[in-house]
VOPABA-385124 format. One record per residue (C-alpha): residue in one letter; x, y, z. Coordinates in steps of 0.2 Angstrom, whole numbers, plus 5000, padded with zeros to 4 digits. Layout:
N
AXYZ;...
! end
This chain:
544
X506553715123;X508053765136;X507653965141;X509254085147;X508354235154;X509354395152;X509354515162;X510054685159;X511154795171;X511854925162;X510154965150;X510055145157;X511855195155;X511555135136;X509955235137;X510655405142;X512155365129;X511355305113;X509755415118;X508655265114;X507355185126;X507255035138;X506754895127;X508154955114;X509454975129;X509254825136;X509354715119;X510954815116;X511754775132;X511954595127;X512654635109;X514454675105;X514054815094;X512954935103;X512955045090;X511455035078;X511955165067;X512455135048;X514055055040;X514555115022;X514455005007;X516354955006;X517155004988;X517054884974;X519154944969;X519554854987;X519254674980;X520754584973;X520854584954;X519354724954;X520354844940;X520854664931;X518954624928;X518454794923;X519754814911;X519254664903;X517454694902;X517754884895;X518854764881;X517254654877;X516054814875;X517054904863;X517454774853;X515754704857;X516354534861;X515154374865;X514954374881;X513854234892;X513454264910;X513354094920;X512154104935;X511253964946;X509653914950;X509253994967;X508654174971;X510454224973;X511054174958;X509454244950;X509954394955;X511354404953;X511454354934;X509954484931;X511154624938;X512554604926;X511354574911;X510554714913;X512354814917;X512954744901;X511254814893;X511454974900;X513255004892;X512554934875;X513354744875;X511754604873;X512554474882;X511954304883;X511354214900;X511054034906;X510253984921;X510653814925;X509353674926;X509653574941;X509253414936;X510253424919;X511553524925;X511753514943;X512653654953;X514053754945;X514953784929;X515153604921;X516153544903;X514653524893;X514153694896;X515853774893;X515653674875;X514153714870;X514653914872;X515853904865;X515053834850;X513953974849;X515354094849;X515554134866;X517254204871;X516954264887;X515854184901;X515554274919;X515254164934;X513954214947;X513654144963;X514754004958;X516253954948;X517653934963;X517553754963;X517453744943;X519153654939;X518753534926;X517653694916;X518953814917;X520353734913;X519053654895;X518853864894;X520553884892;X520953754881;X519653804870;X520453994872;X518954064882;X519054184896;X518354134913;X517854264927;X517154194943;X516154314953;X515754194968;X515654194989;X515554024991;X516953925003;X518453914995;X519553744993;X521453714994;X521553744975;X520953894965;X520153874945;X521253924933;X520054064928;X520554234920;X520154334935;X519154304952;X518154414963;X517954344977;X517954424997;X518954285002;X520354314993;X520354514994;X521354565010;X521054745009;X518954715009;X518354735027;X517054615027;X516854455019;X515154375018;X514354445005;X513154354991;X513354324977;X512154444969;X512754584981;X514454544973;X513554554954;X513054704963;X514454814968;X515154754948;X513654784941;X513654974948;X515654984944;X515354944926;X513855064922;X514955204933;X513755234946;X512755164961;X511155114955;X509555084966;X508654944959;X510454844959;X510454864977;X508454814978;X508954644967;X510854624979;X509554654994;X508154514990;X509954394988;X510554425002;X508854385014;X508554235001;X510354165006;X510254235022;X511654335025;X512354405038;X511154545042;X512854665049;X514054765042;X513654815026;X512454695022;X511154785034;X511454945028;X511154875009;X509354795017;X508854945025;X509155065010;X508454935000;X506854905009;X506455105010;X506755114991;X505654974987;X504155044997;X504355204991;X504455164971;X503455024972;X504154914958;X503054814948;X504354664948;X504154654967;X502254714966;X501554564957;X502554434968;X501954514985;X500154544980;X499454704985;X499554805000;X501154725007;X502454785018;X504254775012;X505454705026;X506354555028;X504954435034;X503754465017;X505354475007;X505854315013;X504254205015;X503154275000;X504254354986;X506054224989;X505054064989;X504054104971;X505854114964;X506653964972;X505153864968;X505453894948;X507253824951;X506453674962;X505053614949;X505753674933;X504153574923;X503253744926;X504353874921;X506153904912;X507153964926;X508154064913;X506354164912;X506854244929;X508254354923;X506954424905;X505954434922;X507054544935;X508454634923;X507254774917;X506654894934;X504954934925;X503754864911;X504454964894;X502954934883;X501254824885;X501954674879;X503254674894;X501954714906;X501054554899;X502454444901;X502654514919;X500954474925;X500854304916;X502554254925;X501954304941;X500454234941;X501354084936;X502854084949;X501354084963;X500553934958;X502053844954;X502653874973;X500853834979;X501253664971;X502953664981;X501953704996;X500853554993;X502353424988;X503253485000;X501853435013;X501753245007;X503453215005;X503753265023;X502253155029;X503253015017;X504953055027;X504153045042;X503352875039;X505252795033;X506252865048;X506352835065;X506053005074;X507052935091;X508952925084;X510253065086;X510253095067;X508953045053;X509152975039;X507852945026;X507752895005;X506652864995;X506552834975;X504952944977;X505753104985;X505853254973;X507653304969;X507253494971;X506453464989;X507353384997;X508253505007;X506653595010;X506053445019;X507753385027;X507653585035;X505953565041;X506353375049;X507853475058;X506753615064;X505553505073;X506653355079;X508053465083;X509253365074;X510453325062;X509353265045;X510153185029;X508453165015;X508953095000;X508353044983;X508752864975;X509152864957;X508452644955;X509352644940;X511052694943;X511052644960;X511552844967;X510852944982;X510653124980;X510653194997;X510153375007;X510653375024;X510453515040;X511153515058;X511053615071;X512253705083;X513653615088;X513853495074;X514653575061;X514053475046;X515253525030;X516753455042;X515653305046;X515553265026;X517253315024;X517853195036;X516753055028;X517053115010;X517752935007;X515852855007;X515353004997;X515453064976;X515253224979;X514953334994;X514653525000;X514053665011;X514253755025;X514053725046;X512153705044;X511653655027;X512553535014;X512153434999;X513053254993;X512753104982;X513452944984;X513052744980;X511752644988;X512852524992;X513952645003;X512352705012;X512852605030;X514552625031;X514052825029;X512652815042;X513752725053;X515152855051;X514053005055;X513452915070;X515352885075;X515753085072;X514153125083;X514753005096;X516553095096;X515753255097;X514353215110;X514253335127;X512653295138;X511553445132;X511953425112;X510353395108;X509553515120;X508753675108;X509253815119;X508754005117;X508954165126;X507754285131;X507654475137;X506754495153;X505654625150;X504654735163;X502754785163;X503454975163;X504554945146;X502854895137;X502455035125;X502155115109;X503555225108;X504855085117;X504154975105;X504355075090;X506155095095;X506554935089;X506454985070;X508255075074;X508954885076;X508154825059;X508354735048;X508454565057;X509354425051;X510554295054;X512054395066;X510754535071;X509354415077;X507654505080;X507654495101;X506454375110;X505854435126;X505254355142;X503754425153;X503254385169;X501254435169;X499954405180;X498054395180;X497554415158;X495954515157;X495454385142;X496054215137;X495354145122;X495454055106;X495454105090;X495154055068;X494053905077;X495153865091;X496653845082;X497453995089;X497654035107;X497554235113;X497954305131;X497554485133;X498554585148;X498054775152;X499954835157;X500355005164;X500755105150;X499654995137;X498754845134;X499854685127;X498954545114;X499954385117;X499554255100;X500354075102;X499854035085;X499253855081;X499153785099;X497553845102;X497153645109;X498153715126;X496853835130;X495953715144;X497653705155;X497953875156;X496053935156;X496253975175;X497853985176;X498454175187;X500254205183;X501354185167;X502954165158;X502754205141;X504254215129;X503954295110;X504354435101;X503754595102;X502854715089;X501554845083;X500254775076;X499254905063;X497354865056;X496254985051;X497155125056;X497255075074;X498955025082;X499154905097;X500854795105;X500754585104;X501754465107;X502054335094;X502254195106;X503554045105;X503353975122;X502253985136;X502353935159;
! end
């Protein structure tokens, strides 16, 4: 790890104009909006073909039309389906739902699925958090006289579906910001069609957009933040059984308790019906005992499900690890052993400790096919890598970071040596260097009501990164180990207050550093409350 420290030079003119303290002056003097103050919820009526959409869907409930919404497997899509079936529900259309099984179905609307609704009598199907790449369903919809609306935030191609209507920020010139999820899209239609903002809409368009980490600016963060405070205060039982008790709502236990029992159902669908998620998440509360049965069962059942994701995930890592050569500038793996639904889970994890480019794939032995997951790192931009190569590929999609494609066995090499090729074209000397900044911070800055300030900047997330600082400290009143030496602690009396710094899991440093006087320490900064007793640490990421 490459450190920038940042030092700041015009904190106290920020301090004296924004009336906040040092710690909160000095991370805005390296943002470009040094505002931290609210943005509205942009209007539902400024996306293109918003009054189309309505229209139509007023023209279903009063002739109460079959309708089916169409969602996906992940939280987002979860989401975003259990809005609009419970908005439907609320203006007295039963609709009918399908969440797609993605081992049968794969991603997205698909021809067999268009069919089979329409046998059932299906007139109208909704897309959420896909459809925009859904030619070959739409145009079967059509010709089978079915409307299609796609709701989606996905990137759009060079070619649009033929679908009824599309909402969609992309193509909506008068909506001010764009990257929105798909379930805060159900959301803001959701809302439109039951003629009001509702709260627990904005709670379910919340827990999306953390689960398909968003943006966290613009109206996004003022979404989270509202959300957040609603959910502590009414305490839903939806979000109550999937956090377990006593747990803070925020962005961290949103996203690393509550997101990865829902993804896991849509990873390992032996335990669980996904489709259960949405009977799960469209009613706010429990209406009679039965429900509140169901509730707890399904919780109890989505935990031990991702505790078996958690333990998969584990070996199938330590099998990638044993098939790949850690050395080269990307890495590639396959195995007919790696589980379709984690392999992107596994390629992320690869990526994060390598710091490189990672490509997992699953081989089908029978057809002779490659499913792969595949994540980068800054600088190499890995849907234009697979767009480039798209000849040695079936299919393929994504974004910067994170992709997913298929292609033949026998195709593998030529791929792998066309990645490399890209990489090469690309290359600058620090490419593979993992850089991050940090906020010099003095022994002055450090205390309660400084570090408190920092709740004005949250929530944190991708475009409003929680800060790391950097510390220069001298002479630790304690240094110690923790959880039998697997943790290190450094305890520093400062002049305002005393500072626990936790570098969790490298306890095994703690003989270097056991005399050591004078520090560097880089982490990020919090209030720590047990027991009624609040004190700062630092959550530690690297140490000199």
């Amino acid at each position: 790890m490459e450190w920038q420290i940042l030092e700041s030079q015009r904190y106290l003119e920020i301090m004296q104009r924004l009336q906040v303290g040092t710690i909160v002056g000095k991370v805005l003097d390296f943002r470009e909006n040094q505002d931290p103050g609210k943005t509205p919820l942009h209007d539902y009526g400024l996306l293109k073909d918003a009054k189309k959409v309505l229209e139509r869907l007023e023209k279903a409930i009063f002739t109460q039309e079959k309708v089916v919404v169409y969602g996906d497997y992940d939280c987002d899509g979860i989401m975003a389906t259990s809005i609009l079936v419970s908005a439907f529900e609320r203006r007295h259309l039963k609709v009918g739902f399908h969440i797609p099984n993605r081992f049968v179905d794969g991603y997205g609307l698909s021809v067999a699925r268009v069919r089979q609704m329409h046998e059932k009598g299906y007139t109208l199907i909704i897309t959420v958090d896909n459809g925009i790449s859904a030619f070959e369903a739409c145009e079967e919809a059509k010709r089978l006289g079915m409307d299609v609306i796609i709701t989606d935030h996905h990137e759009i191609g060079s070619k649009l579906p033929e679908a009824y209507a599309i909402l969609h920020t992309g193509l909506s010139p008068d909506y001010p910001f764009k990257g929105i999820s798909g379930g805060f899209l159900a959301c803001k239609l959701g809302c439109a069609l039951i003629g009001s903002q509702d709260a627990y809409f904005h709670c379910l368009a919340a827990i999306s957009t953390i689960s398909d980490v968003m943006p966290m600016v613009d109206e996004n963060r003022t979404l989270v933040k509202c959300a957040l405070s609603v959910m502590q205060e009414k305490r839903y039982l939806n979000f109550e059984l999937l956090l377990g008790e006593n747990q803070r709502y925020s962005t961290t236990s949103i996203g690393f308790t509550l997101v990865p029992k829902i993804n896991s159902i849509g990873r390992l669908v032996d335990g669980l019906n996904p489709s259960k998620c949405v009977t799960y998440f469209r009613h706010a509360i429990a209406h009679d005992a039965k429900e509140r049965e169901f509730k707890m069962q399904f919780a109890s059942l989505a935990t031990k499900i991702n505790q078996s994701r958690q333990k998969l995930t584990t070996s199938q890592y330590a099998l990638a690890t044993t098939n790949m050569n850690t050395d080269e500038d990307v890495l590639f793996c396959y195995d007919k052993d790696f589980h379709e639904g984690l392999i992107g889970l596994v390629a992320g994890k690869l990526t994060k400790t390598y710091y490189r480019p990672s490509f997992v794939m699953h081989l089908d032995e029978e057809k002779g096919i490659l499913k792969g997951s595949a994540r980068s790192i800054a600088g190499i931009n890995l849907y234009d890598l697979l767009k480039k190569n798209k000849d040695d590929l079936l299919v393929y999609g994504g974004h910067e970071l994170a992709g997913g494609f298929s292609l033949e066995l026998a195709k593998l090499n030529d791929f792998e040596t066309h990645v490399k090729a890209y990489i090469d074209d690309i290359r600058t000397p620090d490419l593979f260097v993992e850089k991050s900044h940090a906020i010099l911070l003095e022994d002055r800055d450090i205390s309660l009501e400084n570090v408190r300030g920092l709740e004005a900047l949250q929530p944190f997330g991708q475009g409003n990164e929680e800060p790391t600082f950097a510390m220069r400290l001298s002479h630790p009143i304690k240094i110690e180990t923790l959880s039998d030496k697997k943790h290190l602690k450094l305890t520093f009396e400062l002049s305002h207050a005393r500072l626990s710094c936790l570098w969790f899991n490298h306890g095994e440093v703690y003989n270097q550093i056991s005399q050591q006087q004078h520090f560097e320490l880089f982490g990020q900064i919090s209030i720590n409350q047990f027991r009624n007793f609040e004190n700062i640490q630092l959550i530690l990421q690297d140490l000199r």
